[in-house]
Residue frames relative to the residue before (quaternion, step in Angstrom):
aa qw qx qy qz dx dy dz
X 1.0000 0.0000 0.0000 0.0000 0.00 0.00 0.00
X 0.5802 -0.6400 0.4083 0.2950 3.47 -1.16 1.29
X 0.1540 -0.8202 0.5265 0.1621 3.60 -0.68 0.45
X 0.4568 -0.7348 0.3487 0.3604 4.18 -0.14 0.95
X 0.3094 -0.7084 0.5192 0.3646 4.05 -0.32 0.40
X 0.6446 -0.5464 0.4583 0.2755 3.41 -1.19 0.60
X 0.8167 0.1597 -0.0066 0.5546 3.37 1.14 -1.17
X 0.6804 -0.5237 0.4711 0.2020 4.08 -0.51 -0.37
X 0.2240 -0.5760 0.6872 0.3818 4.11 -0.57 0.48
X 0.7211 0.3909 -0.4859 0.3019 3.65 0.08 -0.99
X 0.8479 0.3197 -0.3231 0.2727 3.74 0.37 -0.68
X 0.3424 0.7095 -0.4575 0.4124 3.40 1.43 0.73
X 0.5131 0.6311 -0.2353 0.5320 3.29 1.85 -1.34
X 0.7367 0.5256 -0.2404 0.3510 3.62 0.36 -1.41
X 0.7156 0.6432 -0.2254 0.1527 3.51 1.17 -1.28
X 0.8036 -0.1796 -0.0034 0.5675 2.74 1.92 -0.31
X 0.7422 -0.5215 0.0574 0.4169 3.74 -0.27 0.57
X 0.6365 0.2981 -0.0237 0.7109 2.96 2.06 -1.39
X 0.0806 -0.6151 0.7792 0.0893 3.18 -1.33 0.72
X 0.7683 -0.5182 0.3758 -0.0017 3.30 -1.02 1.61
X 0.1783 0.7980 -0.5699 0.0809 3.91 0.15 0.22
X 0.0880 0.8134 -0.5336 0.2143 3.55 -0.12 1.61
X 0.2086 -0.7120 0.6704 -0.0110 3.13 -1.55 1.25
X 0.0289 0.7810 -0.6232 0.0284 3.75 -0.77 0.86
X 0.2310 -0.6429 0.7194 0.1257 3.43 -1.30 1.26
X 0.8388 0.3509 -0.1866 0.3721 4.01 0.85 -0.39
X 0.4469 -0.8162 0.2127 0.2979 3.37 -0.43 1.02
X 0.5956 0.5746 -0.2333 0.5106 2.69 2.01 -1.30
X 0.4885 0.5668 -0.5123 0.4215 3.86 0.91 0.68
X 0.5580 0.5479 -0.5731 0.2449 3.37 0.57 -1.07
X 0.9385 0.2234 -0.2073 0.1621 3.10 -0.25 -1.46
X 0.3482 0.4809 -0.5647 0.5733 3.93 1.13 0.46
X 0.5100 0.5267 -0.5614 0.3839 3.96 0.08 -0.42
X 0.7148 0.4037 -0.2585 0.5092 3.25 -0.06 -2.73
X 0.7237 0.5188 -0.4126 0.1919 4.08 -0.19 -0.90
X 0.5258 0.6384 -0.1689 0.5362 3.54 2.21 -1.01
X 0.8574 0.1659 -0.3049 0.3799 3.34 0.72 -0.83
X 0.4453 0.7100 -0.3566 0.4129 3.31 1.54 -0.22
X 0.4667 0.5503 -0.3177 0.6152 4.12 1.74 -0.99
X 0.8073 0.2603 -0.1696 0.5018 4.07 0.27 -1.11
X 0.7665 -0.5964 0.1555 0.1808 3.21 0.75 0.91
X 0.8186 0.3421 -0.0940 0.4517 3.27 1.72 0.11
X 0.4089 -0.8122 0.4140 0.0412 2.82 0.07 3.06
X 0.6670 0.5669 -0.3601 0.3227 3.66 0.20 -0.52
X 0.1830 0.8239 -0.5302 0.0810 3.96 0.24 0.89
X 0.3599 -0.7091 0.5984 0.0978 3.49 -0.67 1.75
X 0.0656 -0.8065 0.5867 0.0305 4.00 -0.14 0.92
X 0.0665 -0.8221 0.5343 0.1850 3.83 0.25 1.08
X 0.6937 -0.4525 0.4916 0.2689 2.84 -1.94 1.01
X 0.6294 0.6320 -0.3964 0.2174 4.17 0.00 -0.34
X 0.6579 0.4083 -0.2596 0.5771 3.48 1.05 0.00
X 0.4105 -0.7358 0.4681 0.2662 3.60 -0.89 0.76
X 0.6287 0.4876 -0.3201 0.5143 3.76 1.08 0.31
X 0.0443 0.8554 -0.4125 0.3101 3.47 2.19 0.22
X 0.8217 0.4648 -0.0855 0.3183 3.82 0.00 -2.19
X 0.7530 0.4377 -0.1809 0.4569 2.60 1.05 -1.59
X 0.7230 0.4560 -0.2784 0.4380 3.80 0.92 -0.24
X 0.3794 0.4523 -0.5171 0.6197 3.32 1.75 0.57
X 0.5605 0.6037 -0.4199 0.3809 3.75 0.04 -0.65
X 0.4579 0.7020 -0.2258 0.4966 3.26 0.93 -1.94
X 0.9241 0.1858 -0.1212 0.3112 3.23 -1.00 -1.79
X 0.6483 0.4627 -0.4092 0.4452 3.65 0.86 -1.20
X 0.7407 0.4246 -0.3471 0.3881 4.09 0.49 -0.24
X 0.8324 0.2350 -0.2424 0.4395 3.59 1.21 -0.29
X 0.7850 0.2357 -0.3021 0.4867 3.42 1.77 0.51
X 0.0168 -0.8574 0.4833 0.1759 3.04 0.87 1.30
X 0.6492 0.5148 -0.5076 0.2364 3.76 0.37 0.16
X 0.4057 0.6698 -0.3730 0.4976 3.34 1.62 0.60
X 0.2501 -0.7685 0.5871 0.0462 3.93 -0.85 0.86
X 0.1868 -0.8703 0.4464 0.0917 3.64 0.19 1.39
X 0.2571 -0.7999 0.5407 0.0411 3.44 -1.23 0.71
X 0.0095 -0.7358 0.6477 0.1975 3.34 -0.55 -0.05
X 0.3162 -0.6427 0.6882 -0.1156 3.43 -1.92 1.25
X 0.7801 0.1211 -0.3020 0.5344 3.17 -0.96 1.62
X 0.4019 0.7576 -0.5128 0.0404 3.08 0.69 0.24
X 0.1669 -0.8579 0.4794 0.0796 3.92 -0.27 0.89
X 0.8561 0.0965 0.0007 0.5077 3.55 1.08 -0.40
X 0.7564 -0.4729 0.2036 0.4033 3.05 -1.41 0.59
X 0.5396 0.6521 -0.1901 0.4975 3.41 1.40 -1.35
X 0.5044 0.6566 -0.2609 0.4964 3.67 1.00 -0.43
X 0.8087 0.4082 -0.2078 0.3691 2.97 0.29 -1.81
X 0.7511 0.5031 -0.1796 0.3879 3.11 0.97 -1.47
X 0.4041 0.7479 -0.3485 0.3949 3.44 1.65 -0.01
X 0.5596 0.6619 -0.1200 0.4841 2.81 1.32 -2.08
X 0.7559 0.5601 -0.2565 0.2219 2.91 -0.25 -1.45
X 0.7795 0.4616 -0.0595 0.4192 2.68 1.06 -1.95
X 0.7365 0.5428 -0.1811 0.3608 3.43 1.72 -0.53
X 0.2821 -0.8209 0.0081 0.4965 2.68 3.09 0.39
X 0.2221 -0.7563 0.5878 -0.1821 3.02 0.68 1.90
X 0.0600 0.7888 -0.5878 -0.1697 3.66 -1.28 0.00
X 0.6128 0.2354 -0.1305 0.7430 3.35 1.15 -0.27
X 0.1362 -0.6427 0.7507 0.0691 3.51 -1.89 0.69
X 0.1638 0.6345 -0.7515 -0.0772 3.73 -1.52 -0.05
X 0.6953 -0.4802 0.5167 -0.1377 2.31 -2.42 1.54
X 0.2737 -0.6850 0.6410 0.2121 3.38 -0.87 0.84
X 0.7814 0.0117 -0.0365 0.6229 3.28 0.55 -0.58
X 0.2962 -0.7991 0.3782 0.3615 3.94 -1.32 -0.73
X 0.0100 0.7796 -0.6242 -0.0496 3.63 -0.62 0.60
X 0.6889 -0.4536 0.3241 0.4632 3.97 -1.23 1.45
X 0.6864 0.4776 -0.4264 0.3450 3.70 0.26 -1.83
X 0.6011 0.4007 -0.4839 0.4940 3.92 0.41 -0.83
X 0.7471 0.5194 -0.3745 0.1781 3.50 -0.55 -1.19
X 0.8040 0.3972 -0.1110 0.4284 3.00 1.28 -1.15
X 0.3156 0.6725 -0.3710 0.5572 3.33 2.35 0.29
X 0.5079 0.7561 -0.2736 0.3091 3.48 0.82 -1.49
X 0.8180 0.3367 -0.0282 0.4656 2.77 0.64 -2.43
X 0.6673 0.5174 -0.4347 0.3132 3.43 0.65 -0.61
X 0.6821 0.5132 -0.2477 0.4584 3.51 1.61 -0.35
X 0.5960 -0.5835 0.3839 0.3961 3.44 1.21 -0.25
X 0.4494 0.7824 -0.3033 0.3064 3.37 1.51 -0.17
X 0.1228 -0.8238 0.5284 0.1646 3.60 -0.26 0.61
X 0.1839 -0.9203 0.3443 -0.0258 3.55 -0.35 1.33
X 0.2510 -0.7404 0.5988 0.1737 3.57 -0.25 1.21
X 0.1084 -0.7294 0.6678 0.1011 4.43 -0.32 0.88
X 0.5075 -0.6723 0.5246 0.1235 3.06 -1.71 1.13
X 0.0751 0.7497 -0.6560 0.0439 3.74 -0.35 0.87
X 0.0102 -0.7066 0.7034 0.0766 3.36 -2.16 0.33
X 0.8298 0.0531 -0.2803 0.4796 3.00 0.91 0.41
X 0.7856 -0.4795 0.1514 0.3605 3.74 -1.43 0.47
X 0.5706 0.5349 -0.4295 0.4515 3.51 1.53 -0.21
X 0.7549 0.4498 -0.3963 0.2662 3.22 0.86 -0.81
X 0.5435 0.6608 -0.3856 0.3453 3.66 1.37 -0.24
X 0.6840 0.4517 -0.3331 0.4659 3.33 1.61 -0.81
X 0.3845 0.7535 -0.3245 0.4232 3.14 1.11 -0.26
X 0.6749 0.3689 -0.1134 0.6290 3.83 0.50 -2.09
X 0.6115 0.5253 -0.3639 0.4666 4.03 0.59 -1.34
X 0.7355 0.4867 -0.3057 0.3587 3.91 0.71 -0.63
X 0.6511 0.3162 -0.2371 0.6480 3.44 1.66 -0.49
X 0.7001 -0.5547 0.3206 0.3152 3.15 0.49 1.40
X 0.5888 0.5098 -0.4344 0.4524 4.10 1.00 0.64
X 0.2700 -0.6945 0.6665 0.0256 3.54 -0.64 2.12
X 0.7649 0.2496 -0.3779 0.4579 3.89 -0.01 -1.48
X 0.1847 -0.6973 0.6926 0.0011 3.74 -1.84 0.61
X 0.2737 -0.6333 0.6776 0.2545 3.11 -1.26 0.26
X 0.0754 -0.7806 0.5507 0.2859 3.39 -0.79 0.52
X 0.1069 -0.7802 0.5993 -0.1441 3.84 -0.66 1.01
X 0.4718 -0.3470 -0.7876 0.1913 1.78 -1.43 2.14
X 0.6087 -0.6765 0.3762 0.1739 3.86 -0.40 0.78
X 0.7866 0.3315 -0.0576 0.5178 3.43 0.67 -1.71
X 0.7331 0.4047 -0.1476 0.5263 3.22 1.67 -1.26
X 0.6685 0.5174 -0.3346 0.4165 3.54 0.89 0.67
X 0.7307 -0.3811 0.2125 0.5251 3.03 1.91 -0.13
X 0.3463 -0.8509 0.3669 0.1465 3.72 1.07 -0.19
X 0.8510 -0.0809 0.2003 0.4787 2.95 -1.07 -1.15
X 0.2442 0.9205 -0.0445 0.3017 3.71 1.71 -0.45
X 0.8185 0.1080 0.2450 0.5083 1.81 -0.18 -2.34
X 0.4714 0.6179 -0.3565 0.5186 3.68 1.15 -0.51
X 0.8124 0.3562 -0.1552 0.4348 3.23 0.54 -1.31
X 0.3190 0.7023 -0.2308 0.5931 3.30 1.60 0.84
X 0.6909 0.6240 0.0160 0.3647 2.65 0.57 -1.66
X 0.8046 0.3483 -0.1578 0.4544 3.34 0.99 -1.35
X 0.4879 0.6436 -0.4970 0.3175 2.99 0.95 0.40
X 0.6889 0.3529 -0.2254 0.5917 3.86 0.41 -1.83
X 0.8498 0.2315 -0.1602 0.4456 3.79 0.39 -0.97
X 0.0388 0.8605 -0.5033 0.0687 3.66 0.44 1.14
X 0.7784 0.3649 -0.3010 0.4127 3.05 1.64 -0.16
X 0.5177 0.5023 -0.4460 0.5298 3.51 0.96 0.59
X 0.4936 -0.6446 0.5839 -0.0048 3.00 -1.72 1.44
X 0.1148 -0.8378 0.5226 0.1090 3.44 -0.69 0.61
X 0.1770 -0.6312 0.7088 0.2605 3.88 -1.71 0.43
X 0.0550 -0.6611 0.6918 0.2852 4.10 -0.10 0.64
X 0.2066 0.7279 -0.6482 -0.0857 3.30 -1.62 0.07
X 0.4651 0.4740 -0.5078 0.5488 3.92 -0.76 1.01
X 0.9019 0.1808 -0.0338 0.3909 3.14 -0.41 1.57
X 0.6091 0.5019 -0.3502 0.5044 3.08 1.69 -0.48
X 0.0641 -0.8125 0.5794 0.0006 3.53 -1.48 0.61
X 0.6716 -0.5235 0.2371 0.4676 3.26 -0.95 0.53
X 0.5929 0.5743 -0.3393 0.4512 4.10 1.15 -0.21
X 0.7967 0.1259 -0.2043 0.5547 3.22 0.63 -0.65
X 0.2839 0.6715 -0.6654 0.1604 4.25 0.68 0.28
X 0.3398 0.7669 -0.4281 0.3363 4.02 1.38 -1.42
X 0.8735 0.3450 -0.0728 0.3357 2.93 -0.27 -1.96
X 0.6148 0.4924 -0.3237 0.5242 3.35 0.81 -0.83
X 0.7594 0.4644 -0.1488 0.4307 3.96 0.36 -0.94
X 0.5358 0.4354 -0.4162 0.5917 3.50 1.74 0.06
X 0.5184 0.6189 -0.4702 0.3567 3.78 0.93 -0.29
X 0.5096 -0.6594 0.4656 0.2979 3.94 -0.78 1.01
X 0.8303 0.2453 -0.2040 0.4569 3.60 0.86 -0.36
X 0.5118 0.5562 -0.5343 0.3785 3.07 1.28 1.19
X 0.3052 -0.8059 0.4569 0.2203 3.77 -0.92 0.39
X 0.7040 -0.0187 0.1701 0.6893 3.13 1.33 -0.96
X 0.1010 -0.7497 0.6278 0.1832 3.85 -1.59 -0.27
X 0.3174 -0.7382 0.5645 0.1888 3.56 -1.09 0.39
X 0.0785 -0.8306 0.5348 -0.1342 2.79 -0.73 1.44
X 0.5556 -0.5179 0.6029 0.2440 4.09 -1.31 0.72
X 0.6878 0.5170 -0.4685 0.2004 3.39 -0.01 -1.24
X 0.6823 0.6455 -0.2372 0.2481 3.31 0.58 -1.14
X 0.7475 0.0038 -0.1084 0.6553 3.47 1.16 -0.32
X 0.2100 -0.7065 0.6572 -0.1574 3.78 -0.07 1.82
X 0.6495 -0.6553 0.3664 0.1202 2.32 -1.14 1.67
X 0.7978 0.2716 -0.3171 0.4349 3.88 0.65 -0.43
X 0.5714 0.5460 -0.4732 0.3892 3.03 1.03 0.84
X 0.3437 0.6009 -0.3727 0.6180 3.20 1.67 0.17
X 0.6442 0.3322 -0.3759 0.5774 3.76 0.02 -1.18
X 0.8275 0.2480 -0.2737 0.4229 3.82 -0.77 -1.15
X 0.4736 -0.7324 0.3891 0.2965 4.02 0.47 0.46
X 0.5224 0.7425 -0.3761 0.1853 3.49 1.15 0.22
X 0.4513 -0.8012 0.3915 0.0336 2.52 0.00 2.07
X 0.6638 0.5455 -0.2582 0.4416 3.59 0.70 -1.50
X 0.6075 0.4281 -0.3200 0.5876 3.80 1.07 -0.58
X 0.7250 0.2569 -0.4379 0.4654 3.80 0.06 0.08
X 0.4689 0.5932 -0.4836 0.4409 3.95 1.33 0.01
X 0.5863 0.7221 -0.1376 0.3405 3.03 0.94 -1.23
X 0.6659 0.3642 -0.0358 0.6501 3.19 0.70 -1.87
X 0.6379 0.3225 -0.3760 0.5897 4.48 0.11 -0.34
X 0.6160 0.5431 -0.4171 0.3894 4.16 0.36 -0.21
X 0.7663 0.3167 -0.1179 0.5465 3.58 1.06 -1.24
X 0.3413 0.4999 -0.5492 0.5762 3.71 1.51 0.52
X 0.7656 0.3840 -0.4081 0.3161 3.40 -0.08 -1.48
X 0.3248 0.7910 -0.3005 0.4225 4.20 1.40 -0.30
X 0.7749 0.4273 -0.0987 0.4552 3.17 0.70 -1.46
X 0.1380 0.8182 -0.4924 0.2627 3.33 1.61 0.12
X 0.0328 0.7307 -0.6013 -0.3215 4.16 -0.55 -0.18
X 0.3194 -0.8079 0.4821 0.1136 3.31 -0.96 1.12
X 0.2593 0.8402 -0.3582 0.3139 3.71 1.90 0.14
């Protein structure tokens, strides 16, 4: 049985320009991390599944920053979701999309941003009722392009490109009418994780939130 998410794909999209795209090998990062970008203005934290200390640093953040809004990244399977979920996840994204996620998603309450790159898969996600998308790999599938493609057959589906996106070309990508947001690495780099400098990933989630397009 379907379970209602707490929050939206579309208003994860809305919350802020960047949506974060984070890997941790340390726990005791998570939560100076979630506390750095949450100070620079950006609540939405995509925690990817690829590291085996991943769970435990959702756990971490949803209990000691509750003004943080956990994600989970990579998600590939049903077994995922419910991982998430349980590790208070609220939102999941998808490298790519297949029903068994989507409908994992829902049974957990998860709101789910699904990974497409090409036009079957949107009709595909667009058939189980999923409009917002991440498109992934982003830069390597065609970009700004291919989005801009895009808006024609699928004018009604919103995109998060992410793969490839950087702080040079986020502009361009976020002036596109059917973009809402992108997901981006830059924002919490990896040696700023190693050297705790916390004020450099405030820093770096302040001048995302910047990139706002006001057009």
């Amino acid at each position: 049985m379907s379970t209602a998410p707490s929050l939206t794909a579309l208003q994860v999209m809305q919350d802020a320009p960047v949506i974060p795209v984070i890997v941790l090998n340390d726990v005791a990062h998570a939560v100076p991390m979630a506390r750095a970008l949450v100070a620079g203005g950006i609540r939405m934290l995509e925690v990817t599944l690829r590291t085996p200390q991943a769970l435990e640093c959702m756990r971490a953040i949803t209990q000691e920053v509750p003004e943080a809004v956990v994600g989970a990244g990579t998600v590939r399977s049903a077994a995922d979701a419910q991982a998430a979920a349980l590790a208070g996840a609220r939102f999941a994204v998808s490298p790519g999309y297949t029903r068994t996620v989507g409908q994992a998603c829902r049974d957990v309450g998860l709101a789910l941003l699904p990974g497409v790159a090409t036009g079957s898969e949107i009709m595909q996600a667009q058939e189980d009722g999923f409009t917002e998308l991440k498109f992934f790999p982003a830069m390597q599938a065609g970009g700004v392009a291919m989005l801009k493609a895009w808006s024609g057959p699928f004018f009604d589906v919103r995109f998060c490109p992410t793969g490839g996106v950087t702080p040079e070309n986020a502009s361009t990508l976020l002036a596109l009418p059917n973009v809402v947001c992108v997901g981006g690495s830059w924002l919490v780099p990896p040696d700023a994780l190693a050297l705790g400098d916390w004020g450099r990933v405030t820093a770096l989630a302040q001048a995302a939130v910047g990139l706002r397009n006001t057009a």
